[in-house]
N, C-alpha and C positions, 0 to 999 in steps of 0.2 A: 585390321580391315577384313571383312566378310571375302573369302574365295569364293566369284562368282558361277565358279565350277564346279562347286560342293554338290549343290542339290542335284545336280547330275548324277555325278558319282554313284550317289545316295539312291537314286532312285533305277539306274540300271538294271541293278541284281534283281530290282522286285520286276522289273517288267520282263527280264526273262524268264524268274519265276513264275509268274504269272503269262507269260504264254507256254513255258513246259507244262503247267499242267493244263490249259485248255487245249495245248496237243493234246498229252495223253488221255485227257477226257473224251478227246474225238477218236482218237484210237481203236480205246473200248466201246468205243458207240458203234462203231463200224464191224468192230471183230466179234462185238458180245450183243447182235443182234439175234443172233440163236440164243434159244433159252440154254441149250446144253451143247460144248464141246463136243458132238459127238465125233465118230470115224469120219464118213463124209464131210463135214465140216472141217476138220485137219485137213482134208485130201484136196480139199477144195483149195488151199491158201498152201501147203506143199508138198513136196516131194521134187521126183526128178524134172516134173515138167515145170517148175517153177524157171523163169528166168528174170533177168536184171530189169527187165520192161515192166513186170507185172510189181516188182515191187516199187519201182520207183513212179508208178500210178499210184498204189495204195499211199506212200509214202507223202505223193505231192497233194491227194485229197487227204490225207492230215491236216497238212502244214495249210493246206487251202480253206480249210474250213473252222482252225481253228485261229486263222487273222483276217475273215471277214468279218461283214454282217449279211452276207447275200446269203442265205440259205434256203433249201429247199422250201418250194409251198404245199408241197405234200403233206400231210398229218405224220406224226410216226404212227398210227397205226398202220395207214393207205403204204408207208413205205415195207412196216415190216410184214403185210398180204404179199406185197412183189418179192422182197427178199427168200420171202421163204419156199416161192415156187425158184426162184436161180439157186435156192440153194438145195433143192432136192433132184432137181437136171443139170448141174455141175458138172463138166462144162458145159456149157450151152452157145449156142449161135442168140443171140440177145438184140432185137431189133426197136430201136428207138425212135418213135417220129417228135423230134422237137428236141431242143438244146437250149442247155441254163442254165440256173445255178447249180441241180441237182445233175448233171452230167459226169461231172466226174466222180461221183458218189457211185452212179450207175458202170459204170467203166472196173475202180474197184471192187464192187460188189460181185464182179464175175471175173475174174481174174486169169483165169484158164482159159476161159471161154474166148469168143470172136463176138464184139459191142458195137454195131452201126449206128451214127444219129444221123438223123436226117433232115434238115431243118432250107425253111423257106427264106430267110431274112439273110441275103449276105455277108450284111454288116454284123451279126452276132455271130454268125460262121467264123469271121476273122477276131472278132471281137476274146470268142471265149478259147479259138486254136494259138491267140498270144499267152492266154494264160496257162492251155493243157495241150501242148503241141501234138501228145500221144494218138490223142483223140483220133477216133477215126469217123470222121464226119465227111455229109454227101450233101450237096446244094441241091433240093427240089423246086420244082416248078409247078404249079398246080391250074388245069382248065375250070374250075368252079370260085362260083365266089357264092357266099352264104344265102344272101335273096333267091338261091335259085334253088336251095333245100326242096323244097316242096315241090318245083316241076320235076326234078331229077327223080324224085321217087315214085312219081308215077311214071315218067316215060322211059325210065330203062325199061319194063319191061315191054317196049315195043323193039327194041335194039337186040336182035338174036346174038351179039358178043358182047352182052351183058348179061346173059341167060347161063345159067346150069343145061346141058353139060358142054356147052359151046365155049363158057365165056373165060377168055386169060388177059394178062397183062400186057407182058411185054411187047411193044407193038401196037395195041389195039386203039387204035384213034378214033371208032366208031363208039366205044363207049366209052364216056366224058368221065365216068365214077372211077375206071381204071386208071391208075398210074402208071402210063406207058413207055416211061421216059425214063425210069430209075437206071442207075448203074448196072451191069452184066453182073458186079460184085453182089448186089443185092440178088436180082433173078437167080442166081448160080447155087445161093445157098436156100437149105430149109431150116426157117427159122422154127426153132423152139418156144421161143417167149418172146410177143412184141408189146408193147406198151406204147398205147397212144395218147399223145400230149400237145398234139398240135395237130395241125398246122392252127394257125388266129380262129377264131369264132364267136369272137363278141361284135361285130358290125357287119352290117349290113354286105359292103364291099371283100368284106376278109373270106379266105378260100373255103375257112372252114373248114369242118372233119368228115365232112359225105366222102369223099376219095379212101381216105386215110381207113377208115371202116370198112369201105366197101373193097379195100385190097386187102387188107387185113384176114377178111371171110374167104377171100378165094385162095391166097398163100395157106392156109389155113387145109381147105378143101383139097389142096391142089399136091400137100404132102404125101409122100413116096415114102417115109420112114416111119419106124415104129412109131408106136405113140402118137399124141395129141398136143395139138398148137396152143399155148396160154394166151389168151388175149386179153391184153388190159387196159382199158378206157376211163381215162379221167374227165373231169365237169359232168357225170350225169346227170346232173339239176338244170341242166339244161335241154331246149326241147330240141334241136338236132341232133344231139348226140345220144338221147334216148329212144329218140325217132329210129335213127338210122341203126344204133345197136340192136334193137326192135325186127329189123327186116334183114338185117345180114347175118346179125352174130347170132341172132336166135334165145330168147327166154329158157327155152329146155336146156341150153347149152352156158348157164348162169349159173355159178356152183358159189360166189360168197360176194358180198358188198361191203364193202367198208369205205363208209366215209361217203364222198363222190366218186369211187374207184368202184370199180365193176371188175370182176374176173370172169374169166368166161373159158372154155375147156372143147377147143372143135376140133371133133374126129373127121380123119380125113373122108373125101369123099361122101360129109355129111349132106347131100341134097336128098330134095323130098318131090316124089313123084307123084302127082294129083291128075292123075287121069286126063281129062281135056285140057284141063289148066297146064299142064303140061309141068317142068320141072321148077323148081324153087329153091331158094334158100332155106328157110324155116319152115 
């Protein structure tokens, strides 16, 4: 009589086999995202600053992404434009608006670093910290919803804390584009590299990315340390987010496109003086 436990048996070893190597295929996707091992690139993943945290992030976006099918909607190009600015500011302060599937990819990819996500939806907040507890994620709240694109870009500049050289964050309830409400953790640091991914902005009701850009430019602005802020904007085929990249982030300050990904390179303190007009972003 046939052992109905045979074909088990039998087929075990292949499905292990077969998820070691789509581990290790994710592995080297992740580690062999530089063209070349160089120095930096070792230094970035060890030495003495390495500890049990950083690896067992890298470790669990392995294991995560070689037994889904949720992956990132980024292009690999669009990923490996971000990658290769974290990996030339290693470590970095890495500030995320939006959380998904590509979160803990993002988390790994900086490893030394300090990774905030920031995201608007609750229920994904709880959703994706049951699968990467490490995460270090912040619940936002946002005052716009997308229908209102268009009056927000003209009547901030009626709002003097919404203006260059008046205008900040934290606190500021007079203007509606400022995100006033973030964590002390967020205001406290200066981010290196932010990457905008959210908040929603395909309907009407959804908050959209007017805030999200328009804090972006001033954190941005508003840096105290060497160097210049990365800012990275996904969906550009879209007309808010082109819009508004347009009036904050500034055309002269667009250094490569790829895909629907936009980079963008702000020197602090980049506002522009026009005489009567008084001051401005771009």
């Amino acid at each position: 009589m046939r052992n109905p436990s045979r074909p088990f048996v039998m087929e075990r070893p292949l499905f292990l086999g077969a998820f070691l190597t789509i581990a290790m295929t994710c592995f080297f996707i992740i580690t062999g995202l530089s063209r070349t091992m160089n120095t930096s690139f070792s230094c970035m993943y060890t030495g003495v600053d390495s500890t049990a945290s950083v690896m067992q992030t890298q470790l669990l976006a392995i294991v995560h992404y070689a037994t889904t099918r949720d992956l990132p909607q980024l292009t690999l190009p669009e990923i490996r434009s971000l990658f290769d600015v974290l990996l030339s500011a290693a470590p970095c302060n890495f500030l995320v608006f939006g959380l998904g599937h590509d979160s803990l990819m993002w988390a790994a990819l900086n490893p030394r670093g300090t990774t905030f996500f920031l995201e608007e939806d609750p229920k994904l907040v709880h959703k994706i910290l049951a699968r990467a507890p490490a995460l270090r994620v912040y619940t936002v709240t946002y005052r716009t919803q997308l229908y209102e694109a268009d009056h927000l870009l003209s009547s901030y500049k009626t709002e003097i804390e919404c203006l260059p050289p008046h205008v900040y964050l934290q606190g500021n309830n007079k203007c509606r584009l400022a995100l006033n409400e973030l964590p002390d953790d967020v205001y406290n640091r200066e981010w290196d590299v932010i990457f905008i991914d959210a908040p929603r902005g395909y309907y009407a009701e959804a908050p959209g990315r007017m805030a999200t850009i328009f804090t972006a430019a001033v954190m941005g602005r508003t840096r105290k340390k060497r160097g210049v802020t990365h800012v990275f904007l996904h969906d550009v085929d879209r007309k808010v987010e082109k819009m508004y990249a347009e009036e904050f982030l500034c055309n002269k300050y667009l250094v490569k496109s790829v895909g629907k990904l936009w980079h963008f390179r702000i020197p602090p303190g980049a506002y522009v003086f026009q005489g009567k007009a008084g001051w401005k972003f771009c």
